[in-house]
MIMI-968686 format. One record per residue (C-alpha): residue in one letter; x, y, z. Coordinates in nm, 4 decimals, always signed. Layout:
<rs>
{type:A, X:X, Y:Y, Z:Z}
...
</rs>
This chain:
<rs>
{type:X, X:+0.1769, Y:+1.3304, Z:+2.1000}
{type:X, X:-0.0001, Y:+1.1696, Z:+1.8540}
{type:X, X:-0.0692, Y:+1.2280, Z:+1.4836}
{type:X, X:-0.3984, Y:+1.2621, Z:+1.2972}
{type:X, X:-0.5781, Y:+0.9330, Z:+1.2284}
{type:X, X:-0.6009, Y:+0.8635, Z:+0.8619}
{type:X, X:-1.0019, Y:+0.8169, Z:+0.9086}
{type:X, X:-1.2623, Y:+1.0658, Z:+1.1121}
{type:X, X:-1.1713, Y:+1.3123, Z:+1.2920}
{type:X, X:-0.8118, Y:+1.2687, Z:+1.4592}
{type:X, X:-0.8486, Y:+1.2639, Z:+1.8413}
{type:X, X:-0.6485, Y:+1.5722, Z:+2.0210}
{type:X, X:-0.2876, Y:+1.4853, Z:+2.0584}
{type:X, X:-0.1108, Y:+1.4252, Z:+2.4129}
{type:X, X:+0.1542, Y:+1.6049, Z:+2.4968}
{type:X, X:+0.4231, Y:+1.5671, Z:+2.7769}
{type:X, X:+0.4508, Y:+1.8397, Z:+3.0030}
{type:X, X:+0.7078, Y:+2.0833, Z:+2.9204}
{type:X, X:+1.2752, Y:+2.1246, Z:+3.3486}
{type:X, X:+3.5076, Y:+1.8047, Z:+6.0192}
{type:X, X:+3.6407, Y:+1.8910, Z:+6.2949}
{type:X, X:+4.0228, Y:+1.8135, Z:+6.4360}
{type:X, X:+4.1421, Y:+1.6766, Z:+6.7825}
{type:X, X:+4.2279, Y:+1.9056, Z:+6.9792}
{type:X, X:+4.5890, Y:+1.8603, Z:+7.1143}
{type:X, X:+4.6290, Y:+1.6658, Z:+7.4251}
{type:X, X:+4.7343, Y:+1.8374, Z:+7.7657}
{type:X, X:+5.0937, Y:+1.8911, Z:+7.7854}
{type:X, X:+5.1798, Y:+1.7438, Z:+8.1761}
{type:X, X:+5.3469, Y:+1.9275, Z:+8.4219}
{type:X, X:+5.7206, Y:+1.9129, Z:+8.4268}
{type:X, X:+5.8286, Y:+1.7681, Z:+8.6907}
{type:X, X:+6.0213, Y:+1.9183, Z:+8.8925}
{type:X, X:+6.3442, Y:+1.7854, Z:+9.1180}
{type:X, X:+6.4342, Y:+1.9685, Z:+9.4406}
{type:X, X:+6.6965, Y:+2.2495, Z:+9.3256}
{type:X, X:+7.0674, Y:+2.1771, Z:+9.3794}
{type:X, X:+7.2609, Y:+2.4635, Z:+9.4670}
{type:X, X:+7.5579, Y:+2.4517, Z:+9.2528}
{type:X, X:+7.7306, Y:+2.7349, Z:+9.0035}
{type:X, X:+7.4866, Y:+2.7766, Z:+8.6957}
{type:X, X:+7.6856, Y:+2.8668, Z:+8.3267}
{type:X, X:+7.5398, Y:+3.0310, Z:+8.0552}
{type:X, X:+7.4404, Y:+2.6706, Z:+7.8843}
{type:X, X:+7.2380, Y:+2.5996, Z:+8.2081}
{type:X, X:+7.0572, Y:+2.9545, Z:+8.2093}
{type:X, X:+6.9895, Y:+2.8300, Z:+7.8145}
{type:X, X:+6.8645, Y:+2.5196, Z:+7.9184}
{type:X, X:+6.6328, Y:+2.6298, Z:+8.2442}
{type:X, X:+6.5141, Y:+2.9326, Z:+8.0440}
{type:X, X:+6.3889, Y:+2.6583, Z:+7.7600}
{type:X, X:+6.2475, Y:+2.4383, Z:+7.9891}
{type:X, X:+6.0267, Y:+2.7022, Z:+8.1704}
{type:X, X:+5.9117, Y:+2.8461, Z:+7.8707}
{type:X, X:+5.8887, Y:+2.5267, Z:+7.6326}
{type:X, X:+5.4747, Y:+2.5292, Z:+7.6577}
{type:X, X:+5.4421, Y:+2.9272, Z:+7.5287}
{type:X, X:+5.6959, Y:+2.8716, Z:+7.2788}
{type:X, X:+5.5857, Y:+2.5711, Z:+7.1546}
{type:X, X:+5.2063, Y:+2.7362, Z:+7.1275}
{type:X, X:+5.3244, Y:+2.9741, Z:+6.9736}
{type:X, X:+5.4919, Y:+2.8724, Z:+6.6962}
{type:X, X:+5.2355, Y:+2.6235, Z:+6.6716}
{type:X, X:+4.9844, Y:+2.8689, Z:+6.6315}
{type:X, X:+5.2164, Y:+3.0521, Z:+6.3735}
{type:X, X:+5.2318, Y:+2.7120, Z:+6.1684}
{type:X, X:+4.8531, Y:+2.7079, Z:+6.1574}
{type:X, X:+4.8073, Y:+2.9908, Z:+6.0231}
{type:X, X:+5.0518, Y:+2.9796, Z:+5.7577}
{type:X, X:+4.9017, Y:+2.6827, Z:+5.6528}
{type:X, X:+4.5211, Y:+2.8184, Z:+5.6586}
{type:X, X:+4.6422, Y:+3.1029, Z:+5.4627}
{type:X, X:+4.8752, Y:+2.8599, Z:+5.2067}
{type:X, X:+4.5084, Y:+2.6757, Z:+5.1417}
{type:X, X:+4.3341, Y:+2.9518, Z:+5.1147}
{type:X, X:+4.5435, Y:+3.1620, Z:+4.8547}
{type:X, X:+4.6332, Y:+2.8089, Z:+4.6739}
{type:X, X:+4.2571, Y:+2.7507, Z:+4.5962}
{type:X, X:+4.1916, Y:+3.1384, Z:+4.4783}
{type:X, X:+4.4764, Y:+3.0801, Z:+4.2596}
{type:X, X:+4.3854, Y:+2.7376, Z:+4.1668}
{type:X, X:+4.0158, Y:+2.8530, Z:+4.1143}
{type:X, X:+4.1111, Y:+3.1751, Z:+3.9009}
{type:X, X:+4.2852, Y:+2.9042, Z:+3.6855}
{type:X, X:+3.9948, Y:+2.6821, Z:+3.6000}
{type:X, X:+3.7938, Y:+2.7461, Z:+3.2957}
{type:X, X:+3.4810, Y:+2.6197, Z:+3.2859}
{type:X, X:+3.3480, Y:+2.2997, Z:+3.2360}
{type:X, X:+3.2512, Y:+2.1368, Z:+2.9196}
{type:X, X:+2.8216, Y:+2.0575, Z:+2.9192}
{type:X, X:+2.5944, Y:+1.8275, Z:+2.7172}
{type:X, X:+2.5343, Y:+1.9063, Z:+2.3755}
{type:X, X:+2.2495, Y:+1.7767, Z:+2.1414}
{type:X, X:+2.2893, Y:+1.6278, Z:+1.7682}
{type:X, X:+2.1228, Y:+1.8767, Z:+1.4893}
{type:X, X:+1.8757, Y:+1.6177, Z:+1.3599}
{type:X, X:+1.8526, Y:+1.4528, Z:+0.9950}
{type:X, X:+1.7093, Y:+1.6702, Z:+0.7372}
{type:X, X:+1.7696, Y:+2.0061, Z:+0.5627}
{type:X, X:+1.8518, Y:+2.3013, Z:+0.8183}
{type:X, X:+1.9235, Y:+2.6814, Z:+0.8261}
{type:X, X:+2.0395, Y:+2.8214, Z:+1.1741}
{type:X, X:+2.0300, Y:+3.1830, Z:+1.2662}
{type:X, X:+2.2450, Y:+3.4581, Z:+1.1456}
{type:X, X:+2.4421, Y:+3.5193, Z:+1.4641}
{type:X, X:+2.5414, Y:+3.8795, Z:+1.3949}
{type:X, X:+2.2711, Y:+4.1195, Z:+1.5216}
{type:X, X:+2.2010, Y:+4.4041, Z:+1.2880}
{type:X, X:+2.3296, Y:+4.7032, Z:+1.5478}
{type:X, X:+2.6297, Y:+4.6096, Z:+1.7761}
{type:X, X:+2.5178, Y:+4.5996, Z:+2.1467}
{type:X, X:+2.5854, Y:+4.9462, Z:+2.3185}
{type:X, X:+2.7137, Y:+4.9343, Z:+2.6999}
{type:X, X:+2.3127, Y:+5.0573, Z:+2.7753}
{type:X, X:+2.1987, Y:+4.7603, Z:+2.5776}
{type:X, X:+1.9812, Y:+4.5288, Z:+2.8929}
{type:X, X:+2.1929, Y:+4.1818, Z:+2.6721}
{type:X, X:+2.5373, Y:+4.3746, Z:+2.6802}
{type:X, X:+2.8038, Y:+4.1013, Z:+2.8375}
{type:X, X:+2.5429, Y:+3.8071, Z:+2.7773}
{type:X, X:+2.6160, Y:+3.5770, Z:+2.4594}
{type:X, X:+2.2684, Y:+3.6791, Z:+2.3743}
{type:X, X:+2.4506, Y:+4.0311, Z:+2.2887}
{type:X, X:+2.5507, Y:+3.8707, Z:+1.9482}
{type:X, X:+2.2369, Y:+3.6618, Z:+1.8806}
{type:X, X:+1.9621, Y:+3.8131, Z:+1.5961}
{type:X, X:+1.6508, Y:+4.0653, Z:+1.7281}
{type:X, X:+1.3312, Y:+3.9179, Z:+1.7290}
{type:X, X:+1.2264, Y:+3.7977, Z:+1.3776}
{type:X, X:+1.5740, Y:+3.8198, Z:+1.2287}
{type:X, X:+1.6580, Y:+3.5442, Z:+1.4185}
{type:X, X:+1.4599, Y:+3.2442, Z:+1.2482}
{type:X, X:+1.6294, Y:+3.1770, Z:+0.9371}
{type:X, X:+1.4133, Y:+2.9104, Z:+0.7425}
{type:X, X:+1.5945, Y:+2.6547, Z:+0.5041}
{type:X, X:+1.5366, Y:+2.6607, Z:+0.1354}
{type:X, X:+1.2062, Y:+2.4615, Z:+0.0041}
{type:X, X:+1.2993, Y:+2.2082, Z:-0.2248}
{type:X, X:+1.1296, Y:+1.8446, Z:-0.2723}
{type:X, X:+1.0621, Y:+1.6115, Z:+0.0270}
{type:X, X:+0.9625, Y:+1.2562, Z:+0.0106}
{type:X, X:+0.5675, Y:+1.3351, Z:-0.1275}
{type:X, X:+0.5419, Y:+1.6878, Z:-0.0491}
{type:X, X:+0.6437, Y:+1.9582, Z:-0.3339}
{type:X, X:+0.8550, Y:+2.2688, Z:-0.3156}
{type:X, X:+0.5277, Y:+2.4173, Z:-0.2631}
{type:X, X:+0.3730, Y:+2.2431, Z:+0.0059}
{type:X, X:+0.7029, Y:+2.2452, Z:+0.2033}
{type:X, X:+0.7679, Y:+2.6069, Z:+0.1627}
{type:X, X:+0.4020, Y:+2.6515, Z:+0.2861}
{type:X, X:+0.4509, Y:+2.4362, Z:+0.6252}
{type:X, X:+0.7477, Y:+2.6357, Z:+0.6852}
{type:X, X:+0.6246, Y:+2.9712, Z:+0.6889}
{type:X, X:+0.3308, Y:+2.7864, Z:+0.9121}
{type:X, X:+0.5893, Y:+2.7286, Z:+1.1380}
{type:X, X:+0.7884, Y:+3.0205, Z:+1.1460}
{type:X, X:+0.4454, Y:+3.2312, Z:+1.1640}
{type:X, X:+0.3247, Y:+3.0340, Z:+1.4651}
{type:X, X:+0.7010, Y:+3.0691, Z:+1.6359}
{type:X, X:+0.6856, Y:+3.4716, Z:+1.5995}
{type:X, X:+0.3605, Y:+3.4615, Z:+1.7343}
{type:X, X:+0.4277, Y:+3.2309, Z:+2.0325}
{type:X, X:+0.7360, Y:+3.3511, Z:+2.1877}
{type:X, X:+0.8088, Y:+3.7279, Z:+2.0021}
{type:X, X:+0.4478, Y:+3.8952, Z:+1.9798}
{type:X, X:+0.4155, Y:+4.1535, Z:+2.2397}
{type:X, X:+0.0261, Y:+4.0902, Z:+2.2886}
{type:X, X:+0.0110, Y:+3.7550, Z:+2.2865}
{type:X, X:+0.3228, Y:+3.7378, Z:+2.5716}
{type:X, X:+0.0780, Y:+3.9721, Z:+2.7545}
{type:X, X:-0.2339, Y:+3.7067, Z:+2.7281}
{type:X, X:-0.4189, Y:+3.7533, Z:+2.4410}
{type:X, X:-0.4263, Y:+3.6236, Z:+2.0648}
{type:X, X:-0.5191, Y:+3.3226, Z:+2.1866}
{type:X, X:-0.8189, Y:+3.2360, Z:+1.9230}
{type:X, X:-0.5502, Y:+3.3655, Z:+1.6140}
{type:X, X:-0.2693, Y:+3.1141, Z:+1.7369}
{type:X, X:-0.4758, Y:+2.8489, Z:+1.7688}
{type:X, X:-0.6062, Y:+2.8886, Z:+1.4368}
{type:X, X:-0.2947, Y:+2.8459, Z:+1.3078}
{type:X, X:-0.3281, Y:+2.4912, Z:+1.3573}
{type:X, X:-0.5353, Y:+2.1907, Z:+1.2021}
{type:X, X:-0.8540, Y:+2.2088, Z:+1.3516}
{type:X, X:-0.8902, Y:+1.8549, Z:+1.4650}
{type:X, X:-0.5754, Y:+1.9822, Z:+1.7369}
{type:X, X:-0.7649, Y:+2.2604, Z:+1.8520}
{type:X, X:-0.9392, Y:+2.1423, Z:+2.1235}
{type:X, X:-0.6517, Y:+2.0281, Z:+2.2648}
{type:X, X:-0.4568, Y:+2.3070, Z:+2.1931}
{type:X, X:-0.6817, Y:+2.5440, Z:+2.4223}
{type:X, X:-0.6712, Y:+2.2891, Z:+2.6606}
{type:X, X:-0.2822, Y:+2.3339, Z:+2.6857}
{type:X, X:-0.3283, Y:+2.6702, Z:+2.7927}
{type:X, X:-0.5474, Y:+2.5689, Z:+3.0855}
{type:X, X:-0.2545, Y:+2.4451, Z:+3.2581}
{type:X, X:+0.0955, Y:+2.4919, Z:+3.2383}
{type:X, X:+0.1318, Y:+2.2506, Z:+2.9329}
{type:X, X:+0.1699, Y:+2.5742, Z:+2.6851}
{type:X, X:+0.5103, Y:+2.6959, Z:+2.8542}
{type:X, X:+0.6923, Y:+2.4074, Z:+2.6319}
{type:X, X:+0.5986, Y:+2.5828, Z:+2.3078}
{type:X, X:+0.4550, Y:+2.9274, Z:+2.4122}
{type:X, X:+0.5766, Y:+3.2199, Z:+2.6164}
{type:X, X:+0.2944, Y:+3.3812, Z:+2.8374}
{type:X, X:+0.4222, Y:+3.6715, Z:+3.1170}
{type:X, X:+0.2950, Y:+3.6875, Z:+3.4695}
{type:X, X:+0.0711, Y:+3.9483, Z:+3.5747}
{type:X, X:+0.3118, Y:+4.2838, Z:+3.6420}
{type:X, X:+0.5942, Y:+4.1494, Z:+3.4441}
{type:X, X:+0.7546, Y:+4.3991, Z:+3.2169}
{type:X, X:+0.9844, Y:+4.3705, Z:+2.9883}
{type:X, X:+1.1824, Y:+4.6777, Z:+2.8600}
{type:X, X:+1.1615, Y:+4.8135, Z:+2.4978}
{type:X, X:+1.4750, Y:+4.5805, Z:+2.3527}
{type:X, X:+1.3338, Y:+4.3143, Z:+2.1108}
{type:X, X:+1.3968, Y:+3.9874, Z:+2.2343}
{type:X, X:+1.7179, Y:+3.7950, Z:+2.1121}
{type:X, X:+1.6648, Y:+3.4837, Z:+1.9105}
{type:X, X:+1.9297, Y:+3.1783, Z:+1.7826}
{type:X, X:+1.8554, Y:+2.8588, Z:+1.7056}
{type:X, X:+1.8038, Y:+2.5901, Z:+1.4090}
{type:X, X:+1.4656, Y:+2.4627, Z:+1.1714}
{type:X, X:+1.5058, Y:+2.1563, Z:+1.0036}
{type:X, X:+1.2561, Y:+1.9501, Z:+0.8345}
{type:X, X:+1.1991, Y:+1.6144, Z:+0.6291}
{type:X, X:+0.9617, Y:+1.4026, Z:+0.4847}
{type:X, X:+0.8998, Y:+1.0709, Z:+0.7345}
{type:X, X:+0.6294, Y:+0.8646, Z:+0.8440}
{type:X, X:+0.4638, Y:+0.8887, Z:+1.1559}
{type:X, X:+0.3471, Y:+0.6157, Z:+1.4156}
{type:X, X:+0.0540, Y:+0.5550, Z:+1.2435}
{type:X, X:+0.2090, Y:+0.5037, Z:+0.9046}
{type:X, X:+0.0975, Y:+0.8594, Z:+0.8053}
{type:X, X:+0.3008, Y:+1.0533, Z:+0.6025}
{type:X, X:+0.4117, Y:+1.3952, Z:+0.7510}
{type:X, X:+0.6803, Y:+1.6603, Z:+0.7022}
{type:X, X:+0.8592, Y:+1.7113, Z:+0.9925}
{type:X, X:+0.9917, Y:+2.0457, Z:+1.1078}
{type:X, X:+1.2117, Y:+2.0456, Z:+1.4066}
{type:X, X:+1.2808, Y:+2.3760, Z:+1.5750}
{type:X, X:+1.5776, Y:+2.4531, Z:+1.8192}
{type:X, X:+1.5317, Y:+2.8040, Z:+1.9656}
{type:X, X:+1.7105, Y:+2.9856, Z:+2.2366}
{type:X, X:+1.5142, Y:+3.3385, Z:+2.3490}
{type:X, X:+1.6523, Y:+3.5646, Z:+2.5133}
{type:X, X:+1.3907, Y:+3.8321, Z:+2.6936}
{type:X, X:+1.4813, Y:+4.1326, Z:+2.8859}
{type:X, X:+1.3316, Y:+4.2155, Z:+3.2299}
{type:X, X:+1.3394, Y:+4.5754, Z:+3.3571}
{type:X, X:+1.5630, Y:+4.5151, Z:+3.6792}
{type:X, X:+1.7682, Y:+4.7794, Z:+3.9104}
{type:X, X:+2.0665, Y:+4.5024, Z:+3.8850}
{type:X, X:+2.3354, Y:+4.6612, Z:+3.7008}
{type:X, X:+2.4868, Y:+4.3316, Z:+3.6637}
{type:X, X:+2.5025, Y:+4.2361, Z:+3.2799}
{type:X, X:+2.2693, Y:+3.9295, Z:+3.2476}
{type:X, X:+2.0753, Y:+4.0337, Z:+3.5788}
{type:X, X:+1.7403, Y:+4.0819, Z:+3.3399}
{type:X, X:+1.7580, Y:+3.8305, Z:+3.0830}
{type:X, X:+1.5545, Y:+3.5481, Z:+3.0975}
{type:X, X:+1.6503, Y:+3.2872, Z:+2.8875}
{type:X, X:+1.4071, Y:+3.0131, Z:+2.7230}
{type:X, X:+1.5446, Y:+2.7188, Z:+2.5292}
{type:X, X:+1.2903, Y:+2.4917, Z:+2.3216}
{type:X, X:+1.3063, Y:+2.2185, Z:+2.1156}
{type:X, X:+0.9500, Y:+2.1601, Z:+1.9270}
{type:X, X:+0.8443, Y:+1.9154, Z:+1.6602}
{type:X, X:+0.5560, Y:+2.0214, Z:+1.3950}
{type:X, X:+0.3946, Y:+1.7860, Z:+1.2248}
{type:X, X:+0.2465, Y:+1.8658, Z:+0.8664}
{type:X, X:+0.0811, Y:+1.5557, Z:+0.7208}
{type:X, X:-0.0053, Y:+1.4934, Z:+0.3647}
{type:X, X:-0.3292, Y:+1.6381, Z:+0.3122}
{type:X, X:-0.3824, Y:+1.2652, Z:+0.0906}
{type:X, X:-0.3496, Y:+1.0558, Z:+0.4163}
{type:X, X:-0.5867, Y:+1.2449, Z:+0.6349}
{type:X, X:-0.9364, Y:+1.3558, Z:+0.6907}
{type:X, X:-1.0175, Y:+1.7010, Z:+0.6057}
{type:X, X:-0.9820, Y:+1.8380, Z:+1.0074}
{type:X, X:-0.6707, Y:+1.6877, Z:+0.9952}
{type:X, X:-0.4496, Y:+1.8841, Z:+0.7165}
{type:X, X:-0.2915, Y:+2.1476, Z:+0.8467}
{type:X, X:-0.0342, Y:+2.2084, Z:+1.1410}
{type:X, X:+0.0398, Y:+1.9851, Z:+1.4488}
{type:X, X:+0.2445, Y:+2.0560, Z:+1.7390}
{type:X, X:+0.3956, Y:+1.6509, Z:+1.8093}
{type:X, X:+0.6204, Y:+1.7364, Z:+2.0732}
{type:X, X:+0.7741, Y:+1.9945, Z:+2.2921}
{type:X, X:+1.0559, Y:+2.0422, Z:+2.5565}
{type:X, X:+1.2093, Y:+2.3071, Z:+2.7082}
{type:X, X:+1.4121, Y:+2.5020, Z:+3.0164}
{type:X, X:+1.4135, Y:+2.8477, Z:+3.1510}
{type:X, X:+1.6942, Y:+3.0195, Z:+3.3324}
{type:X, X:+1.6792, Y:+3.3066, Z:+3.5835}
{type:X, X:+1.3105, Y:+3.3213, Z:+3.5955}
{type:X, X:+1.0228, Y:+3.3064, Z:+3.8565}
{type:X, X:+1.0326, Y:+2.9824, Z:+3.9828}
{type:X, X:+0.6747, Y:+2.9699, Z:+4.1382}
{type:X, X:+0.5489, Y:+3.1796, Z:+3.8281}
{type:X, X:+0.7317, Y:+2.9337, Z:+3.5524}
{type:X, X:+0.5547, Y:+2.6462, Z:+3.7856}
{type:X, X:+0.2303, Y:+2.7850, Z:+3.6423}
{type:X, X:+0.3917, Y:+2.8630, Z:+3.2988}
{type:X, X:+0.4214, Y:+3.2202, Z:+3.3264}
{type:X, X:+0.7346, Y:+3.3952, Z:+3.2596}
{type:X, X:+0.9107, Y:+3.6726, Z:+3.4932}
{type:X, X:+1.1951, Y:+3.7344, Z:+3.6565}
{type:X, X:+1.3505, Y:+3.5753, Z:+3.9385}
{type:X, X:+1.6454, Y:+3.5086, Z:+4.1962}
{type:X, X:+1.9778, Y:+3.5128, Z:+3.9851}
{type:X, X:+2.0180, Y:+3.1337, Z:+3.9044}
{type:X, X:+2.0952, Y:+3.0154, Z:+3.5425}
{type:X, X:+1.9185, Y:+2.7131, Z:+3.6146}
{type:X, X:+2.2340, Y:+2.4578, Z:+3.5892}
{type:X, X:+2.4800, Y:+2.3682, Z:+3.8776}
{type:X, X:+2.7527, Y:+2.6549, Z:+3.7992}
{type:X, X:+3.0067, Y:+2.5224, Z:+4.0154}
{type:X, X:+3.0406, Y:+2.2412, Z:+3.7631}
{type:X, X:+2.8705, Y:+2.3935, Z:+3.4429}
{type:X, X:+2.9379, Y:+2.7231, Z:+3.2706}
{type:X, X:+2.6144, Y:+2.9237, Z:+3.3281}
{type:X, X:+2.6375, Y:+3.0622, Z:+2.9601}
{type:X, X:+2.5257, Y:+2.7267, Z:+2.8672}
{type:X, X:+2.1894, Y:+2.7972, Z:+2.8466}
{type:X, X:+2.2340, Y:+3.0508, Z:+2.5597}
{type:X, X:+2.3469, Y:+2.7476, Z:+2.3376}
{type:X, X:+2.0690, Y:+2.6109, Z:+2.1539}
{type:X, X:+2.2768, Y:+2.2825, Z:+2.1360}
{type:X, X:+2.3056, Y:+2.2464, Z:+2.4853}
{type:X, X:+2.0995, Y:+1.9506, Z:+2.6101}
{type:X, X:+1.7538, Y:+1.9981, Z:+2.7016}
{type:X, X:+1.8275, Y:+1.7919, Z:+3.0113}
{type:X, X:+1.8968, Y:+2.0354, Z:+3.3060}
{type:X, X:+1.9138, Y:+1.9624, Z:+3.6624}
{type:X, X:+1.5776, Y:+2.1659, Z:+3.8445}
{type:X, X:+1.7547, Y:+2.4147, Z:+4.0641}
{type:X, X:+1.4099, Y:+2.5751, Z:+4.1703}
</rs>
């Protein structure tokens, strides 16, 4: 994305788009057989014609019976072995330079057994608001106490609208979000929201998704310094890592079935109101990534959130599927829709 030009108007900002078979055994020949001999018969013979006339049943058999001890040895040695594995470890992300505050993990109330998060990490993350903790203000680089506390509570303002306020999820407040922003990013800003480029940084539901009454659970991490962008510009730069966690009125009983979780990583962009025209000072969005897990698949394709088929988005057979309520877990999943 770029940043505001330090002359004119700045020109809208691009922005990437938001994530045998076995042999079977060979035909035993016929014994042959010699023409009898008639002579007395002990009990060793009887042992040995008795063997020899039954060999083939016997030997199927118990060759049968060794099979299946053996299918059922497998079979009980990889339940056990699989009841002993603990999941696998997943890739994590850095916090980046700068001063942060992450969320207050303890949720006001304790999740009740009714709670739609109960048995999901997201049981222990902050509701709603609670969960954006900002860092203190204090001198950056050029900007003052002031101007960084200011840019924060831009960003957190624009987050709470974005991904937490109930009529904006449901399609409006469009025009009051994108005021929140510089207005030489405007344009492009509406434009994101004409496609499916808004999903990165913005939650919007499908038509006939509901979610229930629980307040969506929020963790995650804001950090900001004072830098330069590509342009030589100087900006404050706020980086927000955000896991939310929305609930989904489902019939599943199964704890999780309803959450859908989003996980974001967005960089703001405040620049110093010396460097740039007067349509440039305010807020940028620079950049913006994210996954969902257990949503619509054809819905999230159009950036519109519901729920879906009960997938957590990651290969669980060699990832843990809670995962994707870390906000350090890696923004690089593999696409299982």
């Amino acid at each position: 994305m770029t940043s505001p030009p330090p002359v004119d108007e700045p020109s809208p900002p691009s922005r990437p788009a938001p994530l045998a078979s076995g042999d079977e055994p060979g035909q035993v020949p016929e014994w042959l057989r010699q023409p009898a001999e008639e002579h007395p018969v002990g009990a060793l013979e009887r042992l040995r014609l008795f063997w020899e006339e039954h060999t083939r049943a016997v030997t199927a058999v118990v060759g049968g019976g060794l099979v299946l001890v053996l299918l059922l040895g497998v079979g009980w040695f990889d339940l056990w072995r699989r009841a002993g594995e603990t999941p696998r470890g997943y890739p994590t992300t850095s916090p980046p330079p700068g001063v942060s505050a992450t969320s207050d993990t303890t949720p006001a109330t304790p999740a009740s057994p009714a709670d739609n998060f109960a048995g999901t990490p997201a049981a222990a993350f902050a509701k709603g608001a609670a969960g954006i903790t900002l860092p203190p203000a204090r001198r950056t680089g050029a900007f003052s106490a002031t101007e960084v506390a200011a840019a924060l509570a831009d960003v957190r303002a624009a987050m709470l609208l974005a991904r937490l306020d109930r009529k904006f999820l449901a399609g409006g407040e469009l025009d009051r979000f994108v005021r929140m922003f510089a207005p030489a990013t405007r344009s492009s800003m509406r434009a994101d929201f004409r496609d499916d480029s808004f999903a990165t940084y913005a939650t919007r539901l499908a038509p006939g998704a509901r979610l229930t009454a629980d307040q969506p659970r929020v963790k995650g991490r804001v950090t900001y310094r004072a830098t330069r962008d590509s342009d030589g510009i100087r900006v404050l730069e706020i980086t927000t890592n955000f896991v939310w966690a929305y609930a989904f009125r489902t019939l599943d009983p199964t704890p999780g079935a309803g959450v859908v979780v989003v996980h974001d990583t967005v960089v703001w962009h405040v620049p110093h109101p010396d460097d740039v025209a007067k349509a440039g000072v305010g807020l940028w969005l620079w950049e913006a990534d994210s996954y969902a897990s257990n949503m619509d698949c054809a819905k999230f394709d159009k950036g519109l959130l519901d729920l879906g088929a009960p997938s957590y988005g990651l290969p669980v057979d060699t990832e843990d599927p809670d995962a994707v309520f870390d906000p350090d877990r890696s923004l690089d999943v593999a696409d299982t829709c």
